[in-house]
N, C-alpha and C positions, 0 to 999 in steps of 0.2 A: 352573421357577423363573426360568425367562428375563424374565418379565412383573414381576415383584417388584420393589421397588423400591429402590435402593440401600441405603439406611439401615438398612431392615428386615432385607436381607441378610446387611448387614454385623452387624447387633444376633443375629439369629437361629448366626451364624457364630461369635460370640463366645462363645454362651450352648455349642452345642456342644463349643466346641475347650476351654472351662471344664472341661464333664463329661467329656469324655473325657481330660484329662490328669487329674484329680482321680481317676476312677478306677483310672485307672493308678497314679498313685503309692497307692491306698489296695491295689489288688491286689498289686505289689510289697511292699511294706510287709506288708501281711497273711499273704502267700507268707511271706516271712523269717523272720518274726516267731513265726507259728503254728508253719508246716510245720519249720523248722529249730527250733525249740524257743530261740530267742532273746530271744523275748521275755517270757519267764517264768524265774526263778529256783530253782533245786532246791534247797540250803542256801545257798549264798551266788553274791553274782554270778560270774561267768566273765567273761576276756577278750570272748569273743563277747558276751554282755549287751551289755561297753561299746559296741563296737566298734557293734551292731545299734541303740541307742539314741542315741549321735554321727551316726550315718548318719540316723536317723529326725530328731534336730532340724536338719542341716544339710538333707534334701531338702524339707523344712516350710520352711524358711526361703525355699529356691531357689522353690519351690512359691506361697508368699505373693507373692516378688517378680514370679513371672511373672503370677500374677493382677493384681497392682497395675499392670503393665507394659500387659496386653491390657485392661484396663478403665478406665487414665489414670488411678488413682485418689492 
């Protein structure tokens, strides 16, 4: 990649470091979510519900701004 040329690497740099925090926060979130049973309701919600769906729109939020952040947009 020595030969590449700055722009492309730096474009190419983006596109990864994009996918791989997006899938992070989608495996964390899915982990919680699924495996802890949090994000489904059995009669009515639980503190945990809340607490796992507050977390899910504050790291969407944090998650948005760093996209906005590494893309200038």
């Amino acid at each position: 990649m020595s030969g590449m040329e700055p722009d492309v690497k730096n474009f190419l740099s983006k596109i990864v470091t994009s996918l791989s925090v997006g899938l992070l926060w989608l495996l964390v979130n899915s982990t919680i979510g699924i495996k802890f049973n949090f994000a489904f309701f059995e009669n009515k919600p639980t503190i945990g519900n809340y607490i796992f769906y507050v977390w899910f729109l504050v790291s969407l939020f944090f998650l948005i701004k760093f996209y906005r952040k590494i893309w200038k947009l």
